[in-house]
C-alpha positions as a Markdown table, in Angstrom:
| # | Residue | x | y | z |
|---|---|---|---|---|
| 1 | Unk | -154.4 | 155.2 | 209.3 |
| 2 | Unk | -151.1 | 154.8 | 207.8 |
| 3 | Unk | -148.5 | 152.5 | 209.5 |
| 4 | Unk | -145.2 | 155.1 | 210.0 |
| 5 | Unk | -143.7 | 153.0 | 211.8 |
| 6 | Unk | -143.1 | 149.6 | 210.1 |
| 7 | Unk | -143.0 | 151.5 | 206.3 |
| 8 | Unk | -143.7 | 148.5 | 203.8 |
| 9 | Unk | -140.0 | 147.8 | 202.7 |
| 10 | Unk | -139.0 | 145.3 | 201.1 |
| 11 | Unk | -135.9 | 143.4 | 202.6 |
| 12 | Unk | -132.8 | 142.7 | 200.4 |
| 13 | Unk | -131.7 | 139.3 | 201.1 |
| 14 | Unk | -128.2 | 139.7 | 199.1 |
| 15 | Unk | -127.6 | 142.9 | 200.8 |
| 16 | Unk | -127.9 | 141.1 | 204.5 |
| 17 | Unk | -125.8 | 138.2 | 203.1 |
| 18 | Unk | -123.1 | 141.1 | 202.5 |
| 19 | Unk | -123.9 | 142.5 | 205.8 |
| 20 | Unk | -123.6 | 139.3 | 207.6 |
| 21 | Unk | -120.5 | 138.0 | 206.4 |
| 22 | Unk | -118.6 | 141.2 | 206.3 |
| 23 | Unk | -119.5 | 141.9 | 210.4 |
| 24 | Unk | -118.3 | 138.0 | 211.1 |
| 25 | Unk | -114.6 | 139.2 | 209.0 |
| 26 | Unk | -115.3 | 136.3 | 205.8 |
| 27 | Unk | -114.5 | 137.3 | 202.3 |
| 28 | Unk | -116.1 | 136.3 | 199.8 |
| 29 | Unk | -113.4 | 133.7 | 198.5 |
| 30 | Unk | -113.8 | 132.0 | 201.8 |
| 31 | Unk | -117.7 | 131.9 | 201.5 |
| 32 | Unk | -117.5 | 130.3 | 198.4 |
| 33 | Unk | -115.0 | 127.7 | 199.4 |
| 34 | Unk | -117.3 | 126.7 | 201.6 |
| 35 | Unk | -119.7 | 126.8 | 199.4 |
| 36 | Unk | -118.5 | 124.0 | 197.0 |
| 37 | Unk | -116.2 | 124.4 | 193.9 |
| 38 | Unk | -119.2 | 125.5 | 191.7 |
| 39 | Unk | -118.9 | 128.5 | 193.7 |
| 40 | Unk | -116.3 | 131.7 | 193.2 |
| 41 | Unk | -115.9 | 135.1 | 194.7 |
| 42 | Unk | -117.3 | 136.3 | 190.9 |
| 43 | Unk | -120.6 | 133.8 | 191.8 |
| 44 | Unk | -120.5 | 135.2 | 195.7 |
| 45 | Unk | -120.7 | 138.9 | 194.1 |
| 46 | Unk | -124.1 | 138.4 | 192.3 |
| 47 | Unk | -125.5 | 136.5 | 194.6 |
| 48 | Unk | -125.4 | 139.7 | 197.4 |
| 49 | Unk | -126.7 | 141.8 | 194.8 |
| 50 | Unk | -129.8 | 139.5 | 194.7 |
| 51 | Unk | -133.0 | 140.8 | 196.2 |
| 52 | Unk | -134.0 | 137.5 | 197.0 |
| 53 | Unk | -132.2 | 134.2 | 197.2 |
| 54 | Unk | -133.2 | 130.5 | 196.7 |
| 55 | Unk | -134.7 | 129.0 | 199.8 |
| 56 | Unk | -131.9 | 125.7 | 199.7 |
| 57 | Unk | -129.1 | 128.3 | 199.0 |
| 58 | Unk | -130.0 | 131.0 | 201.6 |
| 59 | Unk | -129.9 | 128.4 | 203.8 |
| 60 | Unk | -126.4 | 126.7 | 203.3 |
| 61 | Unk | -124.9 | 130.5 | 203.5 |
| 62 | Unk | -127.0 | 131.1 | 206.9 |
| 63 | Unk | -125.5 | 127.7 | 208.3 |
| 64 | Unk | -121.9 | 128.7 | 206.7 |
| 65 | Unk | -122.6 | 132.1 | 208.9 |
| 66 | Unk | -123.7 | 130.8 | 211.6 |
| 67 | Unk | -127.1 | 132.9 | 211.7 |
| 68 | Unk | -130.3 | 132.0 | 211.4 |
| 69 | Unk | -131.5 | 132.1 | 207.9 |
| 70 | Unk | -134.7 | 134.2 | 209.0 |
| 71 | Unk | -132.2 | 136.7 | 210.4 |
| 72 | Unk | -131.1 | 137.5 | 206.3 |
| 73 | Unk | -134.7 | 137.0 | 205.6 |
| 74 | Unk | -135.9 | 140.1 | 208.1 |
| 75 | Unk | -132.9 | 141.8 | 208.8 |
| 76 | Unk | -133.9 | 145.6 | 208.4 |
| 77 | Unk | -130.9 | 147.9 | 209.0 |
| 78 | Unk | -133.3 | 150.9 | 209.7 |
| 79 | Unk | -135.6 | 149.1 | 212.1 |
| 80 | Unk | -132.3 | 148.1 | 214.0 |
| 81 | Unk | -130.9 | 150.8 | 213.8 |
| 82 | Unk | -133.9 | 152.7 | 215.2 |
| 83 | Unk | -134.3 | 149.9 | 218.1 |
| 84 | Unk | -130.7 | 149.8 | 219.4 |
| 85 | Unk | -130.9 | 154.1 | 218.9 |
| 86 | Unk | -134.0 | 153.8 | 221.7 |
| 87 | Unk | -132.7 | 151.1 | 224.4 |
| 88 | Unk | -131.1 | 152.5 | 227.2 |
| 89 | Unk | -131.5 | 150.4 | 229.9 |
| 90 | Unk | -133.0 | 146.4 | 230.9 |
| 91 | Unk | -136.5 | 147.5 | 231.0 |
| 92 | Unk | -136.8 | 149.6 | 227.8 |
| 93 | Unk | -139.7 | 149.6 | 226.1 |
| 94 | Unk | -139.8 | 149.0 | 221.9 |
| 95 | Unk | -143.2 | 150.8 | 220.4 |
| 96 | Unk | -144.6 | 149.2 | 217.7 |
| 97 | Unk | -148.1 | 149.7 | 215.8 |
| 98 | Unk | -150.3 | 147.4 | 214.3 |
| 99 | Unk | -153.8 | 148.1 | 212.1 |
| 100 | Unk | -153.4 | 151.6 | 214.5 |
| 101 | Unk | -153.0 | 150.1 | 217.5 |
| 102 | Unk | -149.6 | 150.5 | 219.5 |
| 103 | Unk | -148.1 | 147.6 | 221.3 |
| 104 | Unk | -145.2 | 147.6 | 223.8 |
| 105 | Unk | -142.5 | 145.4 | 224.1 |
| 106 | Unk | -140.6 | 145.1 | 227.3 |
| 107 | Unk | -136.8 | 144.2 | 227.1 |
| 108 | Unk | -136.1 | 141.1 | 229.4 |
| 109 | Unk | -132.3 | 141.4 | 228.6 |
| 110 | Unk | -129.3 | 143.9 | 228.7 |
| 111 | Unk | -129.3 | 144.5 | 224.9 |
| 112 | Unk | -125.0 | 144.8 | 225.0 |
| 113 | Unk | -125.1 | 141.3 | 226.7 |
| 114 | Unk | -126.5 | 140.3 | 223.7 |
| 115 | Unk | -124.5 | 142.3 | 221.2 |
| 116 | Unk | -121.3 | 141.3 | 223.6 |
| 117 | Unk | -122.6 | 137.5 | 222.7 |
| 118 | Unk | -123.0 | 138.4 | 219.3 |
| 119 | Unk | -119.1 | 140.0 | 219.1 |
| 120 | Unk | -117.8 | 136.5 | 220.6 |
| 121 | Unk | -119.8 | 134.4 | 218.1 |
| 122 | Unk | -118.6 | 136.3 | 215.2 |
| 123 | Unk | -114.4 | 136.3 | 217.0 |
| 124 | Unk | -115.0 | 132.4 | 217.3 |
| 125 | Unk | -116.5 | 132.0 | 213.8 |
| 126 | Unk | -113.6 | 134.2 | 212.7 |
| 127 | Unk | -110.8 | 132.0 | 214.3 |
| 128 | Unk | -112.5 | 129.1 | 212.6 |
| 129 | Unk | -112.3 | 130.0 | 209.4 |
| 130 | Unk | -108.6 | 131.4 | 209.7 |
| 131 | Unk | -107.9 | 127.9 | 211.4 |
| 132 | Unk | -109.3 | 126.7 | 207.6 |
| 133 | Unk | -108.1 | 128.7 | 205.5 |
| 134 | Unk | -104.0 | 127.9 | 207.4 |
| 135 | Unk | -105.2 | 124.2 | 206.9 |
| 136 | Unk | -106.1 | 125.1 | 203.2 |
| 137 | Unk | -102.7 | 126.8 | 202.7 |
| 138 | Unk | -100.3 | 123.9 | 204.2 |
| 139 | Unk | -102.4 | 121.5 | 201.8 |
| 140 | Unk | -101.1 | 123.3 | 198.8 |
């Protein structure tokens, strides 16, 4: 039996970098100051473009983030997409299926607490960097 809902894709790690950083408001100037100076907005460019990234530097961009580096490891935009699309309320159910067999996942959280969590994060990481970036500026 073929699996039609999990299709075998194969997850862009570059792509969710891009993904990532554009959702938390960071250009890629300011990832790449952070970074190091053997890093530019050129070097930032390539790297989302990769399909997959070096363990050690997919790592230092997922701290920089702030997410979890198995989040750009994973991330599937049509999966989430399809979730979120089929949660309505606390005790939704997510349908997955494995070697034919279906499984069911109970939500245990409001998923817009969660994406109301997520929004704050990304404002707070946001502030941070504009905090500096002004530091940056008044140093020049």
């Amino acid at each position: 039996m073929t699996d039609i809902a999990t299709p075998n894709r194969k997850i862009h790690q570059g792509r969710n970098v891009k993904r990532f950083r554009e959702m938390l408001g960071i250009k890629q100037d300011a990832l790449a100051y952070e970074l190091g100076e053997d890093w530019n907005q050129k070097k930032i460019s390539l790297l989302e473009q990769k399909e997959t990234i070096e363990s050690d530097v997919l790592s230092r961009v997922a701290k920089i983030l702030k997410v979890p580096t198995e989040a750009i490891e994973n991330f599937d935009e049509d999966s989430a997409i399809n979730i979120i699309a089929n949660t309505f309320h606390d005790s939704a159910v997510a349908n997955t299926f494995t070697d034919g067999a279906q499984a069911n996942f109970n939500c245990t959280f409001n998923p817009l607490d969660k994406m109301v969590e997520l929004y704050e994060r990304m404002l707070q990481q946001q502030k941070e960097m504009i905090e500096k970036l002004e530091k940056l500026i008044q140093g020049k």
